[in-house]
DODO-750984 format. One line per 3 residues: number of its first residue (from 1); their letters; for each residue x, y, z of C-alpha. Coordinates in steps of 0.02 Angstrom, whole numbers. Layout:
BEGIN
NUM> a> X/Y/Z; ... .
// end
This chain:
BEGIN
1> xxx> 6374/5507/5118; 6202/5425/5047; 6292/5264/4978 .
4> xxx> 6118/5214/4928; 6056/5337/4828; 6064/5244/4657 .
7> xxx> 5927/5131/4726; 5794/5085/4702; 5635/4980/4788 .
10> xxx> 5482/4894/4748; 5330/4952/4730; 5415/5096/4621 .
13> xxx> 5369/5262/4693; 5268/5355/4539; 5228/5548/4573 .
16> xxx> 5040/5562/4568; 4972/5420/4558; 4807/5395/4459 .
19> xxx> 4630/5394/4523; 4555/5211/4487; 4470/5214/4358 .
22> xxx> 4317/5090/4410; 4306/5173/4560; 4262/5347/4463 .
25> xxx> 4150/5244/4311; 4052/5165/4440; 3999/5306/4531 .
28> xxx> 4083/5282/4688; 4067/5385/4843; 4245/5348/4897 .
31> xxx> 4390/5316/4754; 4559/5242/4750; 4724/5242/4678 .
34> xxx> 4772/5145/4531; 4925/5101/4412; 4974/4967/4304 .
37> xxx> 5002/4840/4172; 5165/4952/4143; 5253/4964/3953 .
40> xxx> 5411/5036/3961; 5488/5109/3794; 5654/5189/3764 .
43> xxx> 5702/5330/3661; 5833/5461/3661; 5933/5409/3817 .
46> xxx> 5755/5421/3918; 5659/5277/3952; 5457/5307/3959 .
49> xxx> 5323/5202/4069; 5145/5189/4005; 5009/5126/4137 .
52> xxx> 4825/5101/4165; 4737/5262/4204; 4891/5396/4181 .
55> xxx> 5037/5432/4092; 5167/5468/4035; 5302/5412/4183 .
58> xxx> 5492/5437/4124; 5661/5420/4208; 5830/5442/4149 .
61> xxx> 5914/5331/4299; 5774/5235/4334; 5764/5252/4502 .
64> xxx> 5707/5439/4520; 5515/5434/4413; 5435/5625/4344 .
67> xxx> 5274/5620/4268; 5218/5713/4120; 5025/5728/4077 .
70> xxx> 5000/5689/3906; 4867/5671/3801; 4778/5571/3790 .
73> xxx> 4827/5529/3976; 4704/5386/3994; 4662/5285/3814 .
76> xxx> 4612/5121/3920; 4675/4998/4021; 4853/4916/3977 .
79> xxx> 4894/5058/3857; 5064/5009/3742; 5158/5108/3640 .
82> xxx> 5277/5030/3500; 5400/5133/3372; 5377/5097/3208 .
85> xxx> 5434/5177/3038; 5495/5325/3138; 5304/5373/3221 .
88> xxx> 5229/5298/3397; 5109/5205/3405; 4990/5215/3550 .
91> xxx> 4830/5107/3598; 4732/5022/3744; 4595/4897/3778 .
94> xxx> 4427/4938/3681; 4529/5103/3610; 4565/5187/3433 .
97> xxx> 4721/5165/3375; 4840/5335/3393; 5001/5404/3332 .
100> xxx> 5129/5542/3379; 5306/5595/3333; 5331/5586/3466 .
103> xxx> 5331/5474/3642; 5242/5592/3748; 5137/5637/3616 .
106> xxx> 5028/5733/3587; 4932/5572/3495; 4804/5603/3361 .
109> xxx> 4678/5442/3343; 4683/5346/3176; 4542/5244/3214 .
112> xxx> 4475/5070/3284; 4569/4910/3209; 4495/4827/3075 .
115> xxx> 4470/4659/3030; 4496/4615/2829; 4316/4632/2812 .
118> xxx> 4300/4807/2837; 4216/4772/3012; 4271/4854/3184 .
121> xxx> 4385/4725/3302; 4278/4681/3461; 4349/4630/3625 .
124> xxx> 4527/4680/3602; 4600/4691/3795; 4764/4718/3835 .
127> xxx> 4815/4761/3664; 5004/4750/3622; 5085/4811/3451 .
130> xxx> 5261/4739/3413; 5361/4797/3275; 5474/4658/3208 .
133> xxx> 5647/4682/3141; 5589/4658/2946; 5464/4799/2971 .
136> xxx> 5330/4696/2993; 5193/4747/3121; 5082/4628/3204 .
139> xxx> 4938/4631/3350; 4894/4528/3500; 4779/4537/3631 .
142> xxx> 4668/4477/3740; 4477/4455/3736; 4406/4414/3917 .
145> xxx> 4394/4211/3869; 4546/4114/3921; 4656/4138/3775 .
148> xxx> 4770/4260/3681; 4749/4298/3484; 4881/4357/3362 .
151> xxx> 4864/4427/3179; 4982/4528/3067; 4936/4713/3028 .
154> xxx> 4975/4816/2886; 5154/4903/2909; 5101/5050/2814 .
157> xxx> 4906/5069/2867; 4925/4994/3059; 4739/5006/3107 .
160> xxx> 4713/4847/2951; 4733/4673/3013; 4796/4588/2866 .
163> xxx> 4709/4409/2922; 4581/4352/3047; 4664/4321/3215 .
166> xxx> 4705/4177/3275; 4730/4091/3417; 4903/4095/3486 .
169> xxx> 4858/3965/3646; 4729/3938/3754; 4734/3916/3958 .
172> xxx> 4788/3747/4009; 4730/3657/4185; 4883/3567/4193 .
175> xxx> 4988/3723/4211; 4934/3758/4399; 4975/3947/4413 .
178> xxx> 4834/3974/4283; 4709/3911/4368; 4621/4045/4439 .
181> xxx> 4590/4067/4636; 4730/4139/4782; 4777/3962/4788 .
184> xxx> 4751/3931/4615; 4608/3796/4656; 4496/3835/4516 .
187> xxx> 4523/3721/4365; 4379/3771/4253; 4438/3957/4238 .
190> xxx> 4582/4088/4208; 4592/4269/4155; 4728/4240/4031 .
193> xxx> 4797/4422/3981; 4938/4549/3953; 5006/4484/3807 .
196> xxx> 5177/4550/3775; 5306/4523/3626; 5500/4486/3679 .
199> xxx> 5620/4454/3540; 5808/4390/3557; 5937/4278/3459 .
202> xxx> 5782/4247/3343; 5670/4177/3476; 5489/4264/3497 .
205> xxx> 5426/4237/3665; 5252/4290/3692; 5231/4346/3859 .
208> xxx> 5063/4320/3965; 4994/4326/4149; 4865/4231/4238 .
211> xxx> 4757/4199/4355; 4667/4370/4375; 4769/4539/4429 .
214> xxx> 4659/4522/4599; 4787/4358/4674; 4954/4342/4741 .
217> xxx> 4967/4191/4613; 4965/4322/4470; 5110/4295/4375 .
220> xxx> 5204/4312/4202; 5224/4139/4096; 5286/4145/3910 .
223> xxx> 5277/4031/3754; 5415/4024/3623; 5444/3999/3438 .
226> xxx> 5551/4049/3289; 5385/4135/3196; 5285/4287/3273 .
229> xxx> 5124/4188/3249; 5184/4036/3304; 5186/3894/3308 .
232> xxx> 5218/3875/3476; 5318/3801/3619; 5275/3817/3825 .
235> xxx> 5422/3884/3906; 5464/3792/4036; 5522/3894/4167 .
238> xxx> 5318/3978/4173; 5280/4061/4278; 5451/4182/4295 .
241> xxx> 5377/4304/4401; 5305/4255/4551; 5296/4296/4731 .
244> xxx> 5147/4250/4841; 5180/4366/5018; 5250/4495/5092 .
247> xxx> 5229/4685/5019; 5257/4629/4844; 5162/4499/4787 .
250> xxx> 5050/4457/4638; 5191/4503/4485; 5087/4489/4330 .
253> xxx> 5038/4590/4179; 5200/4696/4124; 5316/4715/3967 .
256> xxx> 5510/4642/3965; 5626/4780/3888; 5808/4758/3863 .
259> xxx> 5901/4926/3994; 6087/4982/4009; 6231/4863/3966 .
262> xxx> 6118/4738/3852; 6039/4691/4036; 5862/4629/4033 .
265> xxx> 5714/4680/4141; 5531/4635/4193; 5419/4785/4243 .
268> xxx> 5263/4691/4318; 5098/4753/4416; 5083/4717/4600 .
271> xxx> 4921/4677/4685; 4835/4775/4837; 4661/4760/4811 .
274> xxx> 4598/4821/4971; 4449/4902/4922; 4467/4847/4726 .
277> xxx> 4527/4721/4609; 4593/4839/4532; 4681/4928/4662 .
280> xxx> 4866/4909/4606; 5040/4961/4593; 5184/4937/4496 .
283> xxx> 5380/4866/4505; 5511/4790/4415; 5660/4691/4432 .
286> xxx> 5808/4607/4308; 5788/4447/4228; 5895/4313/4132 .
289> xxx> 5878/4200/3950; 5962/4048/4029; 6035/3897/3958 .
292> xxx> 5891/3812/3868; 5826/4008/3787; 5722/4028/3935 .
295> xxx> 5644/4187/4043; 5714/4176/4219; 5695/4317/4365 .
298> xxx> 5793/4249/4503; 5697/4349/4641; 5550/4458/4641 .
301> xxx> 5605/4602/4770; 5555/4724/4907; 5688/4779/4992 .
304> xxx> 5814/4900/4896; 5904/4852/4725; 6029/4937/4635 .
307> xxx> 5956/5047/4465; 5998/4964/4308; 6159/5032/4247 .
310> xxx> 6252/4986/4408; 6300/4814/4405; 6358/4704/4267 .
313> xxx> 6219/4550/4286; 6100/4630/4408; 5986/4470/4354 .
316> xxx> 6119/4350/4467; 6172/4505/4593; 6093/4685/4605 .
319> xxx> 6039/4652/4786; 6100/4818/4904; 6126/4732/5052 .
322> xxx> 6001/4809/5162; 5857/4719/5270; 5680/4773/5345 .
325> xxx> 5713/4804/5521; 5552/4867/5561; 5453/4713/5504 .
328> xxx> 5322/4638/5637; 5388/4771/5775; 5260/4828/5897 .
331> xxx> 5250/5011/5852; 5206/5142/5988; 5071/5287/5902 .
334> xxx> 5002/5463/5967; 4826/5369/5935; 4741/5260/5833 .
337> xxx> 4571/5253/5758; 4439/5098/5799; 4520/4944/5709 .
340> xxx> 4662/5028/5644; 4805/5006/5747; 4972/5025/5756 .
343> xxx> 5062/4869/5710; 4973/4878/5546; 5090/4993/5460 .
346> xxx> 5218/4845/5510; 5124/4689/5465; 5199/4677/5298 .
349> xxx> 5022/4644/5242; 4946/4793/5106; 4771/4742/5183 .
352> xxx> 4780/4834/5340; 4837/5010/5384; 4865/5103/5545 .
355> xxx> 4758/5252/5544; 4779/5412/5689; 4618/5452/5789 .
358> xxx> 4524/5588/5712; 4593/5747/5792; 4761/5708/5809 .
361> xxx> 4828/5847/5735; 5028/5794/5699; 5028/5586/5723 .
364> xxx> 5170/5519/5767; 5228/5314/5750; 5374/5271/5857 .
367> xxx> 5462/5112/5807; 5576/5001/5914; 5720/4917/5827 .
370> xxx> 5833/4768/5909; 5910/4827/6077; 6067/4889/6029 .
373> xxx> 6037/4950/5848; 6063/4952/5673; 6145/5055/5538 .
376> xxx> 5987/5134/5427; 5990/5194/5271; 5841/5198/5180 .
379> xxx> 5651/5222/5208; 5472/5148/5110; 5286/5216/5143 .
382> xxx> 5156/5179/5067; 5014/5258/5116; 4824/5271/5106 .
385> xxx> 4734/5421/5086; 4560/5388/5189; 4412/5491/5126 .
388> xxx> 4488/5529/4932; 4328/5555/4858; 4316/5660/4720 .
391> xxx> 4123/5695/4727; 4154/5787/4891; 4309/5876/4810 .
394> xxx> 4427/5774/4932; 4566/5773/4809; 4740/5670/4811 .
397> xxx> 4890/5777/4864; 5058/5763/4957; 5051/5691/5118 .
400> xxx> 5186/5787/5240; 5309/5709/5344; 5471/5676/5453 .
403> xxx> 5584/5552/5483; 5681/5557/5629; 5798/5431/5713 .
406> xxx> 5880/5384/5882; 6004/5268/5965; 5941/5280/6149 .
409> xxx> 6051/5157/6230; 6189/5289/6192; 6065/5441/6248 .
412> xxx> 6059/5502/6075; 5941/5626/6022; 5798/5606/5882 .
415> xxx> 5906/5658/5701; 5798/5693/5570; 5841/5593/5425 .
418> xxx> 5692/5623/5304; 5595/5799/5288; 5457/5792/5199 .
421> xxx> 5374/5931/5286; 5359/6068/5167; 5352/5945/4996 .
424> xxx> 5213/5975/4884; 5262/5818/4790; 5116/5688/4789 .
427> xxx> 5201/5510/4821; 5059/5389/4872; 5206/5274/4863 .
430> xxx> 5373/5336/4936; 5572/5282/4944; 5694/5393/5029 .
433> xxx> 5870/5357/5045; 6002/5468/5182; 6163/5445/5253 .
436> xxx> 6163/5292/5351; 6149/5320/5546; 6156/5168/5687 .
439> xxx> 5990/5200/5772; 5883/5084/5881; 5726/5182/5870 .
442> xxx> 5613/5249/5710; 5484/5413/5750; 5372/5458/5571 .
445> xxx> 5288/5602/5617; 5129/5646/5491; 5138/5838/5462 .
448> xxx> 5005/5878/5356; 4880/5808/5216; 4764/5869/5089 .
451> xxx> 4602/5940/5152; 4456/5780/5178; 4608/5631/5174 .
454> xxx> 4657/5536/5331; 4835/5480/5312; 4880/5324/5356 .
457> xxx> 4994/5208/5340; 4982/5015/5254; 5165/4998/5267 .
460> xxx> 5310/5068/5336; 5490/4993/5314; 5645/5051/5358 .
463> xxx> 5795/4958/5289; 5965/4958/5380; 6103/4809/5429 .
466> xxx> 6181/4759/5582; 6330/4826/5599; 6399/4754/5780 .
469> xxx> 6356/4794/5938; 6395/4965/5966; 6513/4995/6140 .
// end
């Protein structure tokens, strides 16, 4: 029996992942994949994810994602969508203002935002429209300098601001996350973005992220106050997402959305950025108003969590109980090309990659486990697709594969627990869970790829517990 099935694990495995878009605008001979600065909307017992350079993403369990094309499928970076007076509301940065009856649209464009003057709003990044509980509608955003603006819009004419913005707050030195840098060293600067409206129990807390989607210090910080303009109050438990290492790191610009049972939950972007800034990904994870009205998440995770819906307060305990135990082991591979080998797809570190010689035809990456086994139960890849490049028509697809498994102290043969063989599903990004088996050796075995792409493999992690020594 797959125990672990209603699981899930970060980075959140979205079918077809998006082309970057700065790798395509700039002309690039080789492109990327992108997603992120995720808004998550619910409606009709489905809940909807809206991200940088594709949508629509939707789940009814949250744990299994299908993606519909919609249109338009890419308005902008950090698109957000808000219900309001019964019609949705969609826009991104630099992008007219559209609306739909519904979430998937399609959208039909009312226009750029206007200020009371008449004149066209410049510089609006990261736009996010929040529909308060009187029916009044309001805008913030983000303009490239180190602050975030607010003004109200018109409820029944949403394109009209209704004042000039004004600033909400303004980066602060003495908050150390927002000082930009890995280490957050710089002082003088801070992309301060992703503005995001959260209201509960009459408190608005205005979400942001700093230092720059690029670092592992990229997190999510929030101000609070009783008005939706302020004035405003730093809330002290800034940054609440935040994790530095490992496969998931950088948790910044996202939207908080209330899921099943009145829990609460952060959907964040996570940072690659091997051959981008902008290379990204997405995941999510519960969170908490604690004592003193402030945003907690306990832990930002990688290893597998229960869906929402499953446990009463995921935010304290949603953990499944499963471990990596394939991190930092030497694996054993049919070949390797120069400088890629194979303990990169078990370095835990998204900026190497082992990468198969060029004509090995089915590549195989055996993995030792401890000596005398553990029970597994569920699988993450994430991949790289070497040589997408859509000016030589080297386009993203599936990548094919097998899991097997073995317990060799006991002579066991390899069981295949994962076929992905024959799947014409395109997860750049994927999670597989299977009955759990006690096993002291891994084999992935690469079966096939779209034509141009070299698959390889930034990460591979098998999660399992000890169980006892087997006799």
């Amino acid at each position: 029996m797959d125990k672990y099935n209603n699981t899930y694990c970060n980075p959140i495995p979205l079918p077809d992942y998006p082309v970057g878009r700065c790798g395509i605008q700039d002309g690039a001979e080789y492109n990327w994949r992108e997603t992120a600065d995720p808004t998550v909307l619910y409606e009709d017992g489905k809940w909807y994810l809206y991200s940088s350079c594709g949508m629509v993403y939707w789940t009814e369990d949250f744990h299994t994602w299908q993606h519909m094309k919609m249109e338009p499928y890419d308005c902008g970076y950090a698109p957000t969508v808000v219900k309001h007076k019964g019609k949705f509301y969609l826009c991104g940065s630099l992008s007219d203002l559209f609306v739909s009856d519904s979430p998937t649209g399609p959208f039909k464009s009312m226009g750029d935002f206007r200020l009371p003057d008449g004149s066209k709003l410049l510089r609006c990044y990261d736009p996010m429209v929040f529909s308060d509980d009187d029916g009044r509608l309001y805008l913030y955003y983000s303009t490239g300098q180190p602050l975030i603006l607010g003004a109200e819009l018109s409820s029944d004419n949403p394109t009209q601001l209704l004042g000039v913005p004004e600033v909400m707050f303004r980066f602060n030195p003495d908050h150390i996350w927002e000082r930009c840098g890995e280490y957050n060293e710089d002082g003088c600067i801070c992309s301060m973005e992703g503005p995001w409206m959260y209201k509960k129990n009459g408190i608005y807390y205005l979400i942001y992220c700093a230092p720059g989607t690029e670092y592992s210090t990229y997190g999510m910080g929030a101000y609070k106050g009783t008005s939706p303009l302020g004035p405003w109050e730093y809330m002290k438990t800034s940054p609440f997402t935040l994790k530095r290492d490992g496969v998931v790191r950088g948790p910044g610009h996202g939207s908080v959305v209330e899921g099943p049972g009145n829990t609460l939950w952060a959907f964040y972007t996570t940072t690659i950025c091997y051959l981008h800034p902008m290379e990204r990904r997405i995941g999510f994870d519960p969170i908490y108003i604690n004592d003193e009205g402030d945003l907690v998440c306990r832990c930002v995770t990688e290893t597998p969590q229960w869906a929402p819906g499953v446990m009463p307060n995921p935010a304290f305990d949603n953990d499944a109980g499963l471990v990596c135990v394939t991190g930092r082991r030497v694996p054993r591979a049919s070949s390797t090309a120069p400088g890629r080998d194979a303990v990169y797809a078990t370095d835990e570190d998204l900026m190497s990659f082992w990468q198969p010689a060029d004509g090995d035809e089915k590549p195989t990456l055996t993995i030792p486990l401890c000596y005398y086994g553990v029970e597994c139960a569920a699988v993450r890849i994430i991949w790289r697709d070497v040589g997408l490049s859509l000016r030589h028509g080297n386009l993203p697809g599936p990548i094919k594969y097998t899991l097997e498994l073995r317990d060799s102290e006991h002579d066991g043969p390899w069981v295949t627990v994962v076929d992905r063989s024959e799947s014409e599903e395109d997860f750049i990004v994927d999670y597989r869970t299977f009955e759990p088996m006690h096993a002291n050796e891994v084999r992935l075995t690469v079966c096939g790829a779209p034509e141009g792409i070299k698959p390889a493999v930034m990460n591979i992690s098998v999660f399992g517990r000890w169980e006892g020594k087997k006799d």
